[in-house]
Legacy VTK file of the C-alpha trace (Angstrom):
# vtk DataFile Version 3.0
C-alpha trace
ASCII
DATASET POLYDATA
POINTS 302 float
35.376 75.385 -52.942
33.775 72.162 -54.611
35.535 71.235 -57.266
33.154 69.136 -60.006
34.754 67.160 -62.614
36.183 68.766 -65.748
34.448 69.298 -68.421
36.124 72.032 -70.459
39.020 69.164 -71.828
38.459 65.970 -73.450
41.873 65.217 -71.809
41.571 62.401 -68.649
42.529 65.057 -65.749
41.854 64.238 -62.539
39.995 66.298 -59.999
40.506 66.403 -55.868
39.271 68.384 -52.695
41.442 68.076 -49.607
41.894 70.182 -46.617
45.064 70.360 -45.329
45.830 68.937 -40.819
47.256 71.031 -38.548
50.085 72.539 -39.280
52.139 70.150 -36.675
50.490 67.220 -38.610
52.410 67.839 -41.977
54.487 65.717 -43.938
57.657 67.042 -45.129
58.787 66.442 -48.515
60.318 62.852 -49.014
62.754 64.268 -51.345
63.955 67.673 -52.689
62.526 69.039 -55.597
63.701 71.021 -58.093
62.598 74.593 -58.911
62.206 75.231 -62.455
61.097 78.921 -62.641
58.300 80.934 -60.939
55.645 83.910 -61.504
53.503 86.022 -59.897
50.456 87.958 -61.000
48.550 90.728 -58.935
45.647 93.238 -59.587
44.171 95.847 -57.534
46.356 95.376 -54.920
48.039 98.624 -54.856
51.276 96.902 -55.094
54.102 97.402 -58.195
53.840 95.608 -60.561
50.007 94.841 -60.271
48.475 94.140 -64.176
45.313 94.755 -65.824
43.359 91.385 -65.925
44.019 89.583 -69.293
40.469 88.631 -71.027
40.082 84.931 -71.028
36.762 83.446 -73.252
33.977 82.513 -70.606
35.167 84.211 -67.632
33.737 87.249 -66.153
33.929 89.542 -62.804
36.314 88.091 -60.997
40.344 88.335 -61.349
40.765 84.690 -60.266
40.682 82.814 -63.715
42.602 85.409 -65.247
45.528 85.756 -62.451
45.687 82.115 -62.271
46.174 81.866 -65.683
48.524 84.870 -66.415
50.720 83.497 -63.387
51.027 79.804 -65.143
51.262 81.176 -68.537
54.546 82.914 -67.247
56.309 79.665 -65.893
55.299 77.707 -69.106
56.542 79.919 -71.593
59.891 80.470 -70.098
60.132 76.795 -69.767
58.145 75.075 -72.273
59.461 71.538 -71.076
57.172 68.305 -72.359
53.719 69.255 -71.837
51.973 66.133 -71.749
54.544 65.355 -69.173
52.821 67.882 -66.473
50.676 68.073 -63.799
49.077 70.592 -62.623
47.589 71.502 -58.700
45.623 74.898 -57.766
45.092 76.077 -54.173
42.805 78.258 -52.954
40.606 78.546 -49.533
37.469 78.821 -51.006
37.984 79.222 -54.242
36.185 82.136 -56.689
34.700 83.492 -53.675
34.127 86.896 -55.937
31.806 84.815 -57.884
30.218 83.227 -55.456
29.483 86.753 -53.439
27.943 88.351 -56.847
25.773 84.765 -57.424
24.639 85.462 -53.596
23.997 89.135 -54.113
22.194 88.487 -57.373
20.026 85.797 -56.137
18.735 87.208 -53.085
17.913 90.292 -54.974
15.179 88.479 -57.410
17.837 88.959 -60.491
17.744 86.307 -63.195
20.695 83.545 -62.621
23.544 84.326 -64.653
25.045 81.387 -65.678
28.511 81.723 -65.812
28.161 82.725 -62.571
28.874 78.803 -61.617
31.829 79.410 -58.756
31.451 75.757 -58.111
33.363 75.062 -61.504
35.702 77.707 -61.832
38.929 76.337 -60.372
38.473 73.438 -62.485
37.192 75.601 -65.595
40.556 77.398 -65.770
42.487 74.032 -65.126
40.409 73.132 -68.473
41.520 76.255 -70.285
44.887 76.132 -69.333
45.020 72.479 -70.455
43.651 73.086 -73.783
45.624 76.335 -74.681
49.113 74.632 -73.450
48.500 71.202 -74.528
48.672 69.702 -70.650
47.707 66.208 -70.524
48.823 65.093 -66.781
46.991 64.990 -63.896
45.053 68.396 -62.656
44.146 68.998 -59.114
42.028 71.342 -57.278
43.418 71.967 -53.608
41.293 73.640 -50.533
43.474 74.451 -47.520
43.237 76.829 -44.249
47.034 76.106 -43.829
49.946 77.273 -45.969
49.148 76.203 -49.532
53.192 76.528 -50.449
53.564 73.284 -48.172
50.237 71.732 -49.836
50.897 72.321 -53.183
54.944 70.876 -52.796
54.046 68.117 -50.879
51.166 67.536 -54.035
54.080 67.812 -56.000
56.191 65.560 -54.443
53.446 62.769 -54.414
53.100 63.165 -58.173
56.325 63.102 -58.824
56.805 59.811 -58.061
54.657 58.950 -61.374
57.295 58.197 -63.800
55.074 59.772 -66.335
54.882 63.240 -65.018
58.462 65.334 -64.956
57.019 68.094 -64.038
54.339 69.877 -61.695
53.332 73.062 -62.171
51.947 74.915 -58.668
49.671 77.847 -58.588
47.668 79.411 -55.617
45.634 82.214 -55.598
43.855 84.103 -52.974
41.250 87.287 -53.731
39.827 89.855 -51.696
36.516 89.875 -50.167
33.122 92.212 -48.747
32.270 92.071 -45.242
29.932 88.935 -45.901
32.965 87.047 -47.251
35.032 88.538 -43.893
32.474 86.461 -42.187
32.417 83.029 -43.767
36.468 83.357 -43.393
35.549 83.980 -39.486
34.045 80.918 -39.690
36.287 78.590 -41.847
39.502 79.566 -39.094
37.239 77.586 -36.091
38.724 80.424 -33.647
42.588 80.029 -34.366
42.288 83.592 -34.968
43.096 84.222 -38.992
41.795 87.368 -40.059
39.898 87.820 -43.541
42.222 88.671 -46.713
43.675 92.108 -46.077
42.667 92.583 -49.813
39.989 95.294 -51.560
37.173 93.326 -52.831
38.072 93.590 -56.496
41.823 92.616 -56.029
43.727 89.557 -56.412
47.107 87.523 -56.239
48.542 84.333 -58.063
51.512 82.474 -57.988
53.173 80.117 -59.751
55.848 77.767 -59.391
57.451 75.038 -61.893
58.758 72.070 -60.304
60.573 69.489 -61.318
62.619 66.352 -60.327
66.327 67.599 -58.660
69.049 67.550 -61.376
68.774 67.745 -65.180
69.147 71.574 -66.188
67.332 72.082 -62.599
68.545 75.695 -61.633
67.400 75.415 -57.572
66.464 72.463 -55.582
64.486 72.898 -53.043
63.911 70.475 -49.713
62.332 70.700 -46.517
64.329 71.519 -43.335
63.758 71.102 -39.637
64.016 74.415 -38.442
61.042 76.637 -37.254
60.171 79.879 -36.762
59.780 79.637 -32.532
59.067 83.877 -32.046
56.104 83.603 -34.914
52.861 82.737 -33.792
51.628 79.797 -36.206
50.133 81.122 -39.458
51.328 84.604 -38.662
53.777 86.846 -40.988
56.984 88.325 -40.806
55.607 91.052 -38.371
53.549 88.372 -36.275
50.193 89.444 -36.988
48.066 86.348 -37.887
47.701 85.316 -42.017
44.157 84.912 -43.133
43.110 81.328 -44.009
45.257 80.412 -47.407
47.696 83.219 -47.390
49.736 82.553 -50.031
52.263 84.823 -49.506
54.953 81.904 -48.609
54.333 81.853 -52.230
55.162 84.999 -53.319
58.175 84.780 -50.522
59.339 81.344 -52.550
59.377 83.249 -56.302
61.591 85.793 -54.373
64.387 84.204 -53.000
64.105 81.934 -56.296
64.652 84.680 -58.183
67.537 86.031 -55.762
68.988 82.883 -55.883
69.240 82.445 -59.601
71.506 85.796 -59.495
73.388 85.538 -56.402
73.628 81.539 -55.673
73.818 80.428 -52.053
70.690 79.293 -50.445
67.658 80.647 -48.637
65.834 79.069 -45.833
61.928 80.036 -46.081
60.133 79.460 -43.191
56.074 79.426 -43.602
55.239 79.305 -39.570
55.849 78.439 -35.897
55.900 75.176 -35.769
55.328 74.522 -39.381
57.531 73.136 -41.985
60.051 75.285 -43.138
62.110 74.385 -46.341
65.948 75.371 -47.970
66.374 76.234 -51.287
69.949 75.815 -52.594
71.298 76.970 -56.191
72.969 75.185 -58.799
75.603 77.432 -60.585
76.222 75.172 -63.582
72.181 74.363 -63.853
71.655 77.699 -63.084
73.657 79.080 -66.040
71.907 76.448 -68.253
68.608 77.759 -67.183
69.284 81.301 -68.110
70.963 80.173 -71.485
68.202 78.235 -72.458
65.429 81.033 -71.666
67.593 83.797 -73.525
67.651 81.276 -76.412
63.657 80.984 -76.061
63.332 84.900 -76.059
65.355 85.188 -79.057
62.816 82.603 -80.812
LINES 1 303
302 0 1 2 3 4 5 6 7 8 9 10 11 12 13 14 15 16 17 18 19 20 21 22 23 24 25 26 27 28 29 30 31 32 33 34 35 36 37 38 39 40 41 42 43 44 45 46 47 48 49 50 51 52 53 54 55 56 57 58 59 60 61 62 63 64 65 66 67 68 69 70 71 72 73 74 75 76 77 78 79 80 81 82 83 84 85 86 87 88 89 90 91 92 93 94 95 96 97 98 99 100 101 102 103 104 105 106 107 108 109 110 111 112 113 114 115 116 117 118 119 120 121 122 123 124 125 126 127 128 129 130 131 132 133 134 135 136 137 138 139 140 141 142 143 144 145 146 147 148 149 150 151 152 153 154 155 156 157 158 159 160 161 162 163 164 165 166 167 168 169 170 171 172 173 174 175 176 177 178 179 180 181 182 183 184 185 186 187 188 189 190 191 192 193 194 195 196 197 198 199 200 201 202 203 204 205 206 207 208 209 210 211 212 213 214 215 216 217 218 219 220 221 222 223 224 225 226 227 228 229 230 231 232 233 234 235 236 237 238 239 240 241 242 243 244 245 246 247 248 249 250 251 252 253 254 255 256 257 258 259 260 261 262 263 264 265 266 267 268 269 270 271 272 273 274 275 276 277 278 279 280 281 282 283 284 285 286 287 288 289 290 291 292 293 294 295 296 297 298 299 300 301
């Protein structure tokens, strides 16, 4: 992915590339966080609960724009919160790799250059739209990682959090499915450690979303990082121990689960993204937590 500088917003967002250390390398949050809601989006997956892509003006082909988008939309209209007050990160490996394989294809073919076929500027192009249609006016990040984009994307959040002008962060990853050409350049971006390409058709997609926040305040459940790993699970691997391709971002889908389970039950719910990696708790607040579910019934009822 390579992110170029915004130009769908007049608003001042800012615009990053990193890629993330080893996973032994990571720094764990300085302080906990609080979880304001999350969302999830998927298409084509075979899964329940997958949606047909919402249309979005100037995006075409590929589901990441739109699952991005339909996965943020979710968190900020159950919590509206101050929107000039958020920031916003998106992680992804490569980025709109669907875009980028039907730009290849087209190209080497002799067909005429579409031009919104610019993969380059999509991450950034829906950070634009998403800005302009919600009214965000913090800082926007694009994130490129091989290692667990939950841990990226809090530990972003964390960092920006220590603005006092942002109160809120607003996380989303997505990951899409790929041809046999894309199989290959994931081959190459794992360097050998072994992470398959997305076990995903090529025309599918997931998103995720999560809302955080400072702890406290209405926040429903905190969530901080622990020191406990995952010592029978090969690094980057799943539940089952079969390796995760590069930028799984199922620790995020894992994370809108137990939030969700959480907000019902209580308790707490230690979610552990690798061996070796860092692994965080998430602990509920019954008196934000009722808060939180009065103040999105009152929203509904709007």
């Amino acid at each position: 992915m390579t992110p170029t500088e915004n130009t769908t917003t007049r608003n001042t967002n800012t615009t990053n590339t990193t890629t993330a250390a080893e996973n032994s390398h990571k720094t764990v949050l300085r302080s906990s966080l609080g979880v304001l809601t999350t969302a999830t989006a998927t298409h084509g997956t075979g899964r329940d609960g997958d949606i047909p892509l919402p249309r979005l003006p100037g995006f075409v082909e590929s589901a990441f724009s739109p699952l991005a988008y339909e996965a943020a939309r979710q968190c900020l209209a159950e919590r509206p919160g101050e929107r000039s007050r958020t920031a916003v990160a998106l992680a992804s490996t490569a980025g709109d790799t669907t875009t980028a394989d039907l730009a290849s294809r087209r190209m080497v073919s002799g067909r005429v250059h579409n031009p919104l076929l610019f993969m380059q500027a999509t991450p950034n192009s829906v950070l634009g739209y998403l800005s302009r249609e919600f009214g965000i006016t913090g800082q926007m990040f694009s994130l490129s990682t091989l290692d667990d984009p939950l841990t990226e994307l809090l530990s972003m959040a964390d960092l920006l959090l220590e603005d006092p002008e942002v109160d809120r962060v607003l996380a989303v990853g997505v990951e899409l499915g790929g041809s046999e050409r894309l199989a290959a350049v994931y081959e190459e971006l794992a360097d050998g450690r072994g992470h398959p390409a997305p076990a995903l058709p090529a025309d599918a997609g997931l998103a995720a979303a999560v809302l955080l926040g400072r702890p406290g305040n209405g926040t429903p459940v905190s969530i901080r990082s622990a020191d406990q790993y995952d010592t029978d699970t090969p690094i980057g691997a799943d539940a089952a121990g079969a390796p995760r391709p590069p930028g799984d971002i199922q620790s995020l889908f894992d994370l809108a689960a137990a939030h969700q389970r959480l907000l019902q039950e209580g308790g707490s719910h230690l979610l552990l993204t690798g061996s070796r990696a860092p692994a965080f708790l998430l602990t509920a607040d019954t008196e934000a937590k009722t808060d939180a579910r009065n103040e999105t019934e009152t929203h509904a009822h709007q």
